[in-house]
N, C-alpha and C positions, 0 to 999 in steps of 0.2 A: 164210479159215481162221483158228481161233483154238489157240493152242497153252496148255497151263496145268501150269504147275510146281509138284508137292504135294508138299511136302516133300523135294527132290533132295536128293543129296549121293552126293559122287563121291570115292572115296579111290585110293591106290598103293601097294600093301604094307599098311601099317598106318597111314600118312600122313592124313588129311581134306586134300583139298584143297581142298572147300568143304561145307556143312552145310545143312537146315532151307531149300532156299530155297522159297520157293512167292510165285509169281508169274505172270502171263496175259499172254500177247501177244494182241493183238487183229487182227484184215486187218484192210488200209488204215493199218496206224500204222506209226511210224518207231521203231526204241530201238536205244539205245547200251548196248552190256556196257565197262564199263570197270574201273579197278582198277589196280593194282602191278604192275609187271613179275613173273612168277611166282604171280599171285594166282590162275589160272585164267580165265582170258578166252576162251583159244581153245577148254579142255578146255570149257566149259560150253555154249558156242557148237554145239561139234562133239557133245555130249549132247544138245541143243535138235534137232539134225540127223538123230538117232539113229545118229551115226555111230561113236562111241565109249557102251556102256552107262554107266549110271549104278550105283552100288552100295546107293542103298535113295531111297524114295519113287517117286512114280507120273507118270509124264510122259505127257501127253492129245493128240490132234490131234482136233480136230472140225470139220465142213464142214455149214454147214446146220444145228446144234445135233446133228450124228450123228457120232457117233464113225468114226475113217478105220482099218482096219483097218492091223497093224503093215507087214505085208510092201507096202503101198501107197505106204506114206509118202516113197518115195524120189523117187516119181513128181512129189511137189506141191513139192520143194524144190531149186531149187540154191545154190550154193555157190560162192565166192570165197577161196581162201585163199594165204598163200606156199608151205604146205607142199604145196599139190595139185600135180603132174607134169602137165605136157604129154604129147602123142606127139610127141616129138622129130622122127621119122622121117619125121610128116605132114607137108604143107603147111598154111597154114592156111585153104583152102574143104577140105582133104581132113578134118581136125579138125573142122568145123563139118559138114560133109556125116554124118563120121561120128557125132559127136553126135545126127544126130537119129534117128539108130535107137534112141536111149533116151528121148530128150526131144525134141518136140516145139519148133521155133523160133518165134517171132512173126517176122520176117521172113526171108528169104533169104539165104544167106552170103555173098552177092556184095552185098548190100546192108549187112551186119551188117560186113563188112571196110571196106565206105569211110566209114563212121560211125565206127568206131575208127581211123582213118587208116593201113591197116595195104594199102591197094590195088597201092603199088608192090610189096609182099612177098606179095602172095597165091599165088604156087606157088613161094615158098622154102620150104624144108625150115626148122622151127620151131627147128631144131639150130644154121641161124645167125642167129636173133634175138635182140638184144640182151637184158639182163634188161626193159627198159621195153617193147620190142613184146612178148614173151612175158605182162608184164604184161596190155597193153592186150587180147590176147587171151582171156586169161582173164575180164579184165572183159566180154569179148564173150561169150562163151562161158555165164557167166552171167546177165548184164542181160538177154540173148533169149531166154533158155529157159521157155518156155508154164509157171511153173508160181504156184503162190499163195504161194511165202514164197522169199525171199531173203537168205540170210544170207552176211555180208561181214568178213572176216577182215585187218585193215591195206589196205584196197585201195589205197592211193598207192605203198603198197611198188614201191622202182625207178621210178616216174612223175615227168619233169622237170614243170615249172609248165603245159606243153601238155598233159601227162598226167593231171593233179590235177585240170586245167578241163577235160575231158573225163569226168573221174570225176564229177565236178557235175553235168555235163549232162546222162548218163546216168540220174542220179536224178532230176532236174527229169523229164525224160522219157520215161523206161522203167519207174517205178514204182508207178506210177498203181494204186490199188488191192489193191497186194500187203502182204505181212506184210515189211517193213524190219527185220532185226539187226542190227548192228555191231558189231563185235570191236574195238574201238580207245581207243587214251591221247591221240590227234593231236585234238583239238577240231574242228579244221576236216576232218577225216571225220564227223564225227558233229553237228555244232553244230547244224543243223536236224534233228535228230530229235523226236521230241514227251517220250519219255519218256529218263534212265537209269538202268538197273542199275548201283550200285558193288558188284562179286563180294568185294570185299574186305571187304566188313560179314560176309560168311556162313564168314570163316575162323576156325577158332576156337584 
């Protein structure tokens, strides 16, 4: 999938929280959005997503050199962030079971839980896991999901030094061939990506 930014810009009120960006993500590359605290990182990330609109220029998905129609696009992307909720209430093969009535898994949730070391909690209630398994779920939750872009918002957030080299190794391994964003100021989230965005050049 290739994604391409003509001219975004996304304001709040009367605010510009960023301006004029036009720029192309390519599959199979890796890029880092980084910037200032408050620069817009996650808003522009969560724009890229279509998950938040933008308020002028023309945001593209295309598969194959054909354009992906809008109400599709939910389908080829997921999503890693702090601000995304769990179901509490689930367990975690009931999360991952139920996930895939939207998305599609690359593997099995009995497999996908002892990859992120989460095997002794898999029929706890997600209500008593720490912030770092809650974490590591979510990094499950998106690294497996069948689709062609992967966008990554702070993924260490809550991960001790076991959790951070499992966030590594998920990329070594699970990203083969997709569209890589990163949301992050931590270098060592993003240090092997190919290209990055500073969102803070497009503040004006």
């Amino acid at each position: 999938m290739q994604i391409t930014l003509n001219n975004i810009g996304k304001r709040y009120n009367r605010d510009w929280i960023f301006r004029h960006i036009d720029y192309q993500f390519i599959g199979g590359k890796k890029y880092a959005i980084t910037g200032a605290n408050g620069s817009g990182k996650s808003t522009l990330l969560q724009v890229i997503g279509s998950a938040v609109s933008h308020n002028e220029g023309k945001l593209q998905f295309t598969i194959n050199n054909a354009s992906l129609p809008e109400e599709n696009i939910y389908k080829h992307i997921s999503i890693i962030a702090p601000y995304l909720e769990l179901i509490e209430e689930m367990t975690a093969k009931e999360f991952l079971d139920f996930h895939i009535q939207f998305k599609p898994l690359t593997q099995s949730s009995k497999e996908i839980i002892a990859i992120v070391g989460l095997e002794k909690a898999t029929h706890k209630q997600i209500r008593y896991y720490s912030s770092g398994m809650k974490q590591r779920l979510k990094l499950a939750q998106a690294f497996f999901s069948n689709t062609h872009v992967l966008l990554i918002d702070e993924p260490t957030t809550n991960l001790d030094e076991t959790g951070i080299a499992l966030y590594h190794q998920l990329i070594n391994d699970h990203t083969a061939n997709k569209l890589v964003i990163i949301s992050s100021n931590d270098k060592q989230e993003y240090s092997f990506c190919d290209e990055v965005l500073d969102v803070s050049r497009y503040k004006l």
